[in-house]
VOMI-736311 format. One record per atom (N, C-alpha, C): residue in one letter; y, x, z. Coordinates in pm, whole numbers, padded with zeros to 5 digits, always signed. Atoms other than C-alpha are relative to their C-alpha. Example, Ala and Ser with C-alpha at 12.3 -4.5 7.8 and 13.67 -1.06 7.14 Angstrom:
<tikes>
A-00119+00089+00000/A-00450+01230+00780/A+00120+00090+00000/S-00119-00082-00006/S-00106+01367+00714/S+00109-00077+00073/
</tikes>
This chain:
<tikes>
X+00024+00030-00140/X+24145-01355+09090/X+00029+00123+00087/X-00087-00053-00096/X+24316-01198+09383/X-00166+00145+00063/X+00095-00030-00090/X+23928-01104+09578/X-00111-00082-00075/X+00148+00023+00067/X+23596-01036+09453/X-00106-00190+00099/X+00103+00121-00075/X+23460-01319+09754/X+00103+00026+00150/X-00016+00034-00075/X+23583-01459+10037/X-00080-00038+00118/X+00040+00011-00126/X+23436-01469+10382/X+00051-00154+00039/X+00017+00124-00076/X+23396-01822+10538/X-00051-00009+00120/X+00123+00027-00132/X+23275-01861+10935/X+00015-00125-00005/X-00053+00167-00003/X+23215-02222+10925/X-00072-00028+00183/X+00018+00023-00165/X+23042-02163+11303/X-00039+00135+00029/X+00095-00173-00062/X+22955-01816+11537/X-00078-00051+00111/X+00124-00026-00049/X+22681-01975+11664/X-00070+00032-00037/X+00082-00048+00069/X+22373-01861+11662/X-00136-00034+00064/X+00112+00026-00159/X+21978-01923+11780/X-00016+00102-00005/X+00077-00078-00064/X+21897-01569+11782/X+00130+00102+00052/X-00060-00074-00080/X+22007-01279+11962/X-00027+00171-00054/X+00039-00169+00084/X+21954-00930+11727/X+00073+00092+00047/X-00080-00091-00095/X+22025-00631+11906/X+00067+00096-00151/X-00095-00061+00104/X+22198-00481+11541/X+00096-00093-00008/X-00093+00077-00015/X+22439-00775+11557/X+00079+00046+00142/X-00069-00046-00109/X+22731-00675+11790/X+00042-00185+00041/X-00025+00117-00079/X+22816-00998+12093/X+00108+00012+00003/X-00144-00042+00002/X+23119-01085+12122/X+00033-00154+00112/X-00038+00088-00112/X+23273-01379+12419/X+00081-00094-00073/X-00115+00142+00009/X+23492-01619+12189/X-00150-00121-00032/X+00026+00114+00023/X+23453-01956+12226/X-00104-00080-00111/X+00113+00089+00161/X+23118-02144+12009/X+00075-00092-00055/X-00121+00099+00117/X+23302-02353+11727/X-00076-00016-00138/X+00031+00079+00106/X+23191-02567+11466/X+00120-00009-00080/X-00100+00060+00063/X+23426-02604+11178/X-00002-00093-00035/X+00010+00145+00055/X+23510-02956+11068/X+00012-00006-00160/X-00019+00052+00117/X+23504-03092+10751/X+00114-00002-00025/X-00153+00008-00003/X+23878-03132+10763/X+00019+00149-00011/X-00053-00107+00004/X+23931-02775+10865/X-00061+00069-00099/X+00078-00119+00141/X+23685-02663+10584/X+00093-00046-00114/X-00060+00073+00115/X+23883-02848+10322/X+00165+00088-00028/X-00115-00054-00026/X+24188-02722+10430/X+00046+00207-00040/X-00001-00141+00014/X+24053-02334+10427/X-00010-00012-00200/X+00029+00014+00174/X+23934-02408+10043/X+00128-00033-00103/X-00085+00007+00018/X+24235-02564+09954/X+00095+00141-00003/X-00128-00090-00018/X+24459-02265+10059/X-00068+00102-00056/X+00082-00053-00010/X+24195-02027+09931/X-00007+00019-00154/X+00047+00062+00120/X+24162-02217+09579/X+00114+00096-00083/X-00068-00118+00121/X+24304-01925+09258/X-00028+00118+00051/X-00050-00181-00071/X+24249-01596+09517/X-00172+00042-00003/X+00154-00095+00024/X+23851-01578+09445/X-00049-00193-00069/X+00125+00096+00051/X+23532-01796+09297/X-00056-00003+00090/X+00080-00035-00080/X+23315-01663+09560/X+00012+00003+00128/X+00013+00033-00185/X+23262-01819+09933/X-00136+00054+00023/X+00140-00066-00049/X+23032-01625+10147/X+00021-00113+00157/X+00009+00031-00127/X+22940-01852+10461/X-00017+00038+00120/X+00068-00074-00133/X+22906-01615+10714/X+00103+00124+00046/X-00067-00108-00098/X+23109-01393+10952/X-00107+00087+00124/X+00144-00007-00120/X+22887-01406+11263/X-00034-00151-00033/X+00009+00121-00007/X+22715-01692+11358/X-00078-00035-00133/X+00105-00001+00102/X+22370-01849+11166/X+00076-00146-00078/X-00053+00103+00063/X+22541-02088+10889/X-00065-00131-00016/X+00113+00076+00009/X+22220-02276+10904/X-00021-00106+00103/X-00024+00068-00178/X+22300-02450+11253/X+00118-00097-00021/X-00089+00106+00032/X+22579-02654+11101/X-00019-00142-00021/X+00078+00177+00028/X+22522-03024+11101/X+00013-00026-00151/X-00034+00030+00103/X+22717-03048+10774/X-00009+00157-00095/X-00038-00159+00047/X+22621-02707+10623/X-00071-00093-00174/X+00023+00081+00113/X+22475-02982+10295/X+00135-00006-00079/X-00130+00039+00094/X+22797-03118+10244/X+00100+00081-00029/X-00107-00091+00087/X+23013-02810+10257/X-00027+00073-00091/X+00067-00044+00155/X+22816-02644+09995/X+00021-00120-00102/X-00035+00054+00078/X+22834-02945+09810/X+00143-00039-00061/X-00147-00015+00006/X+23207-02989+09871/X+00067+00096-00066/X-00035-00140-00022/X+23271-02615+09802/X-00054+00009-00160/X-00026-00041+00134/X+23111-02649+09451/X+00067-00044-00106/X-00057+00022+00105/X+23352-02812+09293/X+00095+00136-00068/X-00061-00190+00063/X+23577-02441+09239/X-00085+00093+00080/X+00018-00153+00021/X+23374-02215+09388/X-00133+00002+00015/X+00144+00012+00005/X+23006-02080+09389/X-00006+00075+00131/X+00013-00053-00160/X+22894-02061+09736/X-00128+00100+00051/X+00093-00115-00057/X+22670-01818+09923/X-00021+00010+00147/X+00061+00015-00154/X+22484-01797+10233/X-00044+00123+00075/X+00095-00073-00109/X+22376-01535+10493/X-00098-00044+00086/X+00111+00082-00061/X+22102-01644+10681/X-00100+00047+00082/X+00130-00047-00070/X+21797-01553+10974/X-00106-00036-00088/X+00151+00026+00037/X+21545-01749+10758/X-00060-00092+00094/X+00029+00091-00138/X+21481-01987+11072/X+00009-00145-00052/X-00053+00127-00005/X+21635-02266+10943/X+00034-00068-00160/X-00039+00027+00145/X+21621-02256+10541/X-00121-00111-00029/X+00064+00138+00106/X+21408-02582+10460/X+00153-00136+00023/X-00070+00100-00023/X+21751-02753+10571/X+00083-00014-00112/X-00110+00000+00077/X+21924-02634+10223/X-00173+00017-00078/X+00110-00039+00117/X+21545-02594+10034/X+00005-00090-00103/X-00043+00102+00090/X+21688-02891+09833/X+00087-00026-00066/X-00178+00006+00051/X+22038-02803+09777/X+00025+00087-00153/X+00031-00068+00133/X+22069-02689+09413/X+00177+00040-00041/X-00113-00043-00020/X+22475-02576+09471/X+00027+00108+00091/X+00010-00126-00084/X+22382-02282+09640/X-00037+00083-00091/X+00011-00115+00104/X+22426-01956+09366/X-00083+00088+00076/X+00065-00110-00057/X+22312-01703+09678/X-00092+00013+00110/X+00006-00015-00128/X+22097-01669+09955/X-00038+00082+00075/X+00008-00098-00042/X+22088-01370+10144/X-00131+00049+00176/X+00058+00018-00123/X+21821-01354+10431/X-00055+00107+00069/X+00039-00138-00080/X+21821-01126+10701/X-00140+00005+00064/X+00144+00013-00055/X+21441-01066+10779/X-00025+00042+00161/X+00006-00080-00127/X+21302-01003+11126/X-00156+00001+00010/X+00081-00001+00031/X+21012-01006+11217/X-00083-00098+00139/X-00031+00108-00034/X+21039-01287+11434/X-00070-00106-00069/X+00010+00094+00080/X+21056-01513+11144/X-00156-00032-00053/X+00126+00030+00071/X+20755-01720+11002/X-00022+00019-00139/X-00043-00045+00164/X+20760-01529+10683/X-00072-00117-00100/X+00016+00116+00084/X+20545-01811+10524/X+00000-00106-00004/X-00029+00093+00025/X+20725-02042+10590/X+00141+00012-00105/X-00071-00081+00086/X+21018-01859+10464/X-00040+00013-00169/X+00065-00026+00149/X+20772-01778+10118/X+00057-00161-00044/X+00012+00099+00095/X+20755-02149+10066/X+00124-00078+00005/X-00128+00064+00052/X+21106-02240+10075/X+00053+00087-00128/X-00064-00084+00108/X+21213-01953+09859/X-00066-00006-00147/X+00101+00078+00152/X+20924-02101+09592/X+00080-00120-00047/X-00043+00074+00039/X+21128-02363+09599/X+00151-00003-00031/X-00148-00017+00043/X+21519-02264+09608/X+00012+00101-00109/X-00049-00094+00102/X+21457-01977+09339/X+00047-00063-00134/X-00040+00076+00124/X+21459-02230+09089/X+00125-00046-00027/X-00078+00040+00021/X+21798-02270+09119/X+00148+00111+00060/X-00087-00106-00086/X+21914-01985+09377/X-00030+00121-00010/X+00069-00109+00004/X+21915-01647+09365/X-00025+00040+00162/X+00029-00060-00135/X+21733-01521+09673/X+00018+00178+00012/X+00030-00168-00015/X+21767-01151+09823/X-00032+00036+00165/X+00000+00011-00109/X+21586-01047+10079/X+00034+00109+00073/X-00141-00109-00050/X+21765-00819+10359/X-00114+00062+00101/X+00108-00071-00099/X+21576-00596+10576/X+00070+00120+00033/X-00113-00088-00091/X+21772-00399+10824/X-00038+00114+00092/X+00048-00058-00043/X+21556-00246+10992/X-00164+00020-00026/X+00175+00025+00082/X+21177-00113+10861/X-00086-00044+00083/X+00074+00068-00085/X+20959-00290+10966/X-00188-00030-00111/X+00137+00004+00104/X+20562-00250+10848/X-00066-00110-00076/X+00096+00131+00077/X+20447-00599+10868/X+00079-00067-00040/X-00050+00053+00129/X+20705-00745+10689/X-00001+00053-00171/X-00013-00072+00173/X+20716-00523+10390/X-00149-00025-00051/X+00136+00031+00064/X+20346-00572+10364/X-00038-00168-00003/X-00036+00204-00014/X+20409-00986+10391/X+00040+00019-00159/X-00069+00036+00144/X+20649-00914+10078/X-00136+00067-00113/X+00114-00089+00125/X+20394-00647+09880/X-00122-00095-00021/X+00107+00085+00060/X+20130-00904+09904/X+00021-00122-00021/X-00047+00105+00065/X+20331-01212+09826/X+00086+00000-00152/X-00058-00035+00125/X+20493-01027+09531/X-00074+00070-00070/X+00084-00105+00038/X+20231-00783+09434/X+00072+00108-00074/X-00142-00053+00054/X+20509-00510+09396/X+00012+00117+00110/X-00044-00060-00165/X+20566-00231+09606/X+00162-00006+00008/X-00106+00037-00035/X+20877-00279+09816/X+00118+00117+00022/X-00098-00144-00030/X+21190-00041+09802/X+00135-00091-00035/X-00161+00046+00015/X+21568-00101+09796/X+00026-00040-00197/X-00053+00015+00083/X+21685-00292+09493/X-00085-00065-00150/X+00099+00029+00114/X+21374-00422+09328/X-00001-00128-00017/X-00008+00073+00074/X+21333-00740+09120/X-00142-00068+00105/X+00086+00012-00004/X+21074-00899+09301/X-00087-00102-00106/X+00043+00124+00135/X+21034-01234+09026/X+00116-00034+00010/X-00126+00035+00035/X+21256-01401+08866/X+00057-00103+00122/X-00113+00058-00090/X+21561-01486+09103/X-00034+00062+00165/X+00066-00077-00126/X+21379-01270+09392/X+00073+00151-00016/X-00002-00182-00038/X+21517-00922+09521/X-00002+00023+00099/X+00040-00088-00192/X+21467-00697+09829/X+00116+00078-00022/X-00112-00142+00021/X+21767-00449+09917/X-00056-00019+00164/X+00055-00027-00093/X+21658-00252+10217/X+00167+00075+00053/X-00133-00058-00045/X+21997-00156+10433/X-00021+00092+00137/X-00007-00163-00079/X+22070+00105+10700/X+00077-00093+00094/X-00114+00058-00088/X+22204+00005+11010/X+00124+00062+00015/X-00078-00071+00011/X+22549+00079+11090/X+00087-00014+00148/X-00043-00001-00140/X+22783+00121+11401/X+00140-00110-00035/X-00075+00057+00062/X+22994-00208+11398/X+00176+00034+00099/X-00098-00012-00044/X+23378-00178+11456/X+00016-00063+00141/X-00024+00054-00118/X+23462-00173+11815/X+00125+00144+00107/X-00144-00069-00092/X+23780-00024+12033/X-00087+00150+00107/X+00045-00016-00129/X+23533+00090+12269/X-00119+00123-00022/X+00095-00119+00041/X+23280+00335+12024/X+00048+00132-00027/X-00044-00114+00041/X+23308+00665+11990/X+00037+00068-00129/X-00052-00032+00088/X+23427+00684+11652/X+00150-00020+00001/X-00113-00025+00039/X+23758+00806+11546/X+00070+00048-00136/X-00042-00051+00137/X+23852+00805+11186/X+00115-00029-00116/X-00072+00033+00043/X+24145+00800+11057/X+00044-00026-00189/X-00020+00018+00165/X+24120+00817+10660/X-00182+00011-00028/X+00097+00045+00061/X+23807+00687+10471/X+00022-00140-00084/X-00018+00088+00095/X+23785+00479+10192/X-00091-00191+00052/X+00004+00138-00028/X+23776+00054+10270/X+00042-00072-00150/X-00045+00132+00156/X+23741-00229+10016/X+00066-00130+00100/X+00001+00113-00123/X+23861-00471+10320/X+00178-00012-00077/X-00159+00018+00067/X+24209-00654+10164/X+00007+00030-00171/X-00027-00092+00159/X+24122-00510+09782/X-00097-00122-00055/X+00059+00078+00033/X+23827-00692+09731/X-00112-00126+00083/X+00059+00072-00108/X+23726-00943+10035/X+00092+00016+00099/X-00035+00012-00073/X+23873-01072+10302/X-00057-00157+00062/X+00065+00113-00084/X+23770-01288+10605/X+00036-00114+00079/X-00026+00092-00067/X+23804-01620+10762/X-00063-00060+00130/X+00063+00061-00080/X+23693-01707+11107/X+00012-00133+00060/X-00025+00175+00001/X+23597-02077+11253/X+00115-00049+00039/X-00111+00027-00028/X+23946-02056+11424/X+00093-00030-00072/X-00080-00051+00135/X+24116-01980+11079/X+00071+00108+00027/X-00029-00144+00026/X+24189-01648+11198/X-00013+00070-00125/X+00030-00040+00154/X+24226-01467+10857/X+00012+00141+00035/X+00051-00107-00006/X+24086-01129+10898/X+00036+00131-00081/X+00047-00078+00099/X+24060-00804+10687/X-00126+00016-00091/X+00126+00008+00024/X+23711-00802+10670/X-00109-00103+00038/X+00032+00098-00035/X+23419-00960+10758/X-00088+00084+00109/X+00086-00067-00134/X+23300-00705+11028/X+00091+00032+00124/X-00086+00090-00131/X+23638-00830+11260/X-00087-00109+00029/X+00067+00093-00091/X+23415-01034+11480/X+00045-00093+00036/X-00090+00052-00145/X+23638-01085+11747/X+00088-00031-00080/X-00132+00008+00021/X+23952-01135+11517/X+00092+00099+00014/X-00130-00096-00098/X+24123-00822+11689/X+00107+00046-00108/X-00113-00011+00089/X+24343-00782+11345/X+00014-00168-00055/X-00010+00128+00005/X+24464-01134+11386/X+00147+00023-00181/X-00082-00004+00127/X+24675-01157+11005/X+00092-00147+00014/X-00098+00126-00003/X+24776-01503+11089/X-00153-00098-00061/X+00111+00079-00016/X+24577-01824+11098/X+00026-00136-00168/X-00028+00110+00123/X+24492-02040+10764/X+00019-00125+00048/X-00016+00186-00016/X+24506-02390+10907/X+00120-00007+00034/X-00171+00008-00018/X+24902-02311+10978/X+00057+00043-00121/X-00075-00061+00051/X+24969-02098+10740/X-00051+00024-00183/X+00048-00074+00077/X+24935-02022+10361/X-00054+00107-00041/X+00046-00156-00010/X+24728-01757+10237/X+00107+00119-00062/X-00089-00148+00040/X+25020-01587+10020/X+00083+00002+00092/X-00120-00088-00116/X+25301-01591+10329/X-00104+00111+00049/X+00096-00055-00084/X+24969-01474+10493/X-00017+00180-00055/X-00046-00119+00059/X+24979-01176+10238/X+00085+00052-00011/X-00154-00063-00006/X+25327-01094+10196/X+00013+00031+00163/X-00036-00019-00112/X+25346-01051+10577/X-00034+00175+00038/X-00037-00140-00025/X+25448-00686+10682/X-00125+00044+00050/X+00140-00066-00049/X+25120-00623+10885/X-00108+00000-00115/X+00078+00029+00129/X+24899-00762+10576/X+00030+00171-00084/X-00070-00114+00092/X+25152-00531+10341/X-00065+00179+00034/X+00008-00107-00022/X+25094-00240+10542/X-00145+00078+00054/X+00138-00058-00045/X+24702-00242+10617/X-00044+00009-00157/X+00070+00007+00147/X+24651-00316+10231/X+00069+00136-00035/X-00095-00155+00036/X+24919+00016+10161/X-00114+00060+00066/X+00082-00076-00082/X+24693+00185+10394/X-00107+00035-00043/X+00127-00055+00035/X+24408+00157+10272/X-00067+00043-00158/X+00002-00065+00141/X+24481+00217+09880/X+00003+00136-00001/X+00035-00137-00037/X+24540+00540+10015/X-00109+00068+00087/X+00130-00043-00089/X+24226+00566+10221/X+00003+00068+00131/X-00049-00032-00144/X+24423+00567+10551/X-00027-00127+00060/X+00036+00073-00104/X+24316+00362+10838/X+00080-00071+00084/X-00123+00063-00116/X+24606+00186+11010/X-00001-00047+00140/X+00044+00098-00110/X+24482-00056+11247/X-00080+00073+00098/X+00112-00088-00116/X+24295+00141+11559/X-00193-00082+00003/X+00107+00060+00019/X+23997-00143+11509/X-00048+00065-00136/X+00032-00065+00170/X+23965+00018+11145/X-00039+00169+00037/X+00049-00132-00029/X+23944+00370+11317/X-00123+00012+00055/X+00130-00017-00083/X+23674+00282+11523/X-00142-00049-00143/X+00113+00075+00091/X+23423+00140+11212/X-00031+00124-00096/X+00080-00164+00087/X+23135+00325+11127/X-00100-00060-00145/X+00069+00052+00115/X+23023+00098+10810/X+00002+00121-00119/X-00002-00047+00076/X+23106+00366+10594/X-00069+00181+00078/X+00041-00084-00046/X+22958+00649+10830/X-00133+00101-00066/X+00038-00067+00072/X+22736+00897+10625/X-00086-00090-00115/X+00049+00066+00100/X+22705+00635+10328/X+00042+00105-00112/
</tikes>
């Protein structure tokens, strides 16, 4: 296989509004069933692994049931998620991942008692982006465990605690021209338009590669811009000026 996992936006809506999530002005978009079929199809030999999420809460989809179910016939799907809206898949047993960004917002127990019920089938991990007291003490006394990056909480339960980061934008004060990217090596992204991305922290699209619902994904690769951001970055050069500005890898 071509890519460790593939990026899916199947919508960039969203209900909340997290000031570590960067905004961005395109158009709200639902993908259809048709156009999901179509991305999978063109998609199908170049990975196993669909991640549902670009921007936009995957959980807000009318049909976010059936494309997981659709989606497992070749591949094992995976979710990003607020946690807002997970009793709508707490039944779906074709879901390998589910990734949930905590806030502190969320009704963590209501959250507990879905994840009592999807571990049996899903692996949960929970995401915590920013520290936050009374969540970690929600998890330490629903796991009886103290909480740190990377721990087991029970079986099919983990915590990874992440760092915020400065997301790619034209407009930040970063300027870096060589640093090492897995974007094109091992992942690449699809937004609800079928913009086909580098990554999955192009938002906006602004390295438009060419769009899957026109186009195959290998012309989509063989194409000189593709050719020459993937050259680029085997050598741990930066091509694209949107790639200069991204501080994901900024004192990791």
């Amino acid at each position: 296989m071509k890519f460790k996992k593939i990026y899916i936006e199947i919508t960039n809506d969203c209900n909340l509004n997290c000031y570590f999530c960067i905004h961005n002005k395109r158009e709200v978009k639902y993908m259809s069933m048709d156009e999901f079929k179509i991305v999978l199809d063109r998609i199908k030999g170049y990975t196993k692994y669909i991640y549902l999420h670009v921007m936009g809460e995957p959980l807000m989809h009318p049909f976010i049931n059936e494309f997981i179910d659709y989606a497992s016939k070749d591949f094992f799907g995976n979710i990003t998620t607020n946690g807002y809206m997970l009793e709508k898949v707490v039944n779906n047993k074709n879901i390998r991942q589910i990734n949930i960004s905590l806030h502190s917002g969320v009704n963590i127990d209501k959250v507990f008692e879905c994840v009592d019920i999807l571990r049996k089938n899903t692996i949960i991990n929970y995401r915590i982006w920013v520290k936050n007291d009374g969540l970690i003490d929600k998890l330490k006394s629903k796991y009886n465990t103290d909480i740190r990056d990377g721990v087991k909480l029970c079986d099919n339960v983990y915590v990874s605690m992440k760092e915020e980061f400065i997301w790619p934008d034209l407009n930040n004060n970063i300027n870096n021209s060589y640093d090492v990217c897995y974007g094109l090596k091992t992942h690449l992204g699809i937004l609800v338009d079928g913009t086909v991305v580098p990554c999955c922290l192009d938002s906006k699209g602004d390295i438009n590669l060419g769009n899957i619902f026109s186009s195959n994904l290998s012309d989509i690769m063989n194409s000189f811009k593709y050719q020459s951001i993937e050259n680029g970055f085997k050598n741990n050069k930066r091509i694209e000026e949107l790639c200069k500005h991204c501080g994901f890898n900024k004192g990791r």
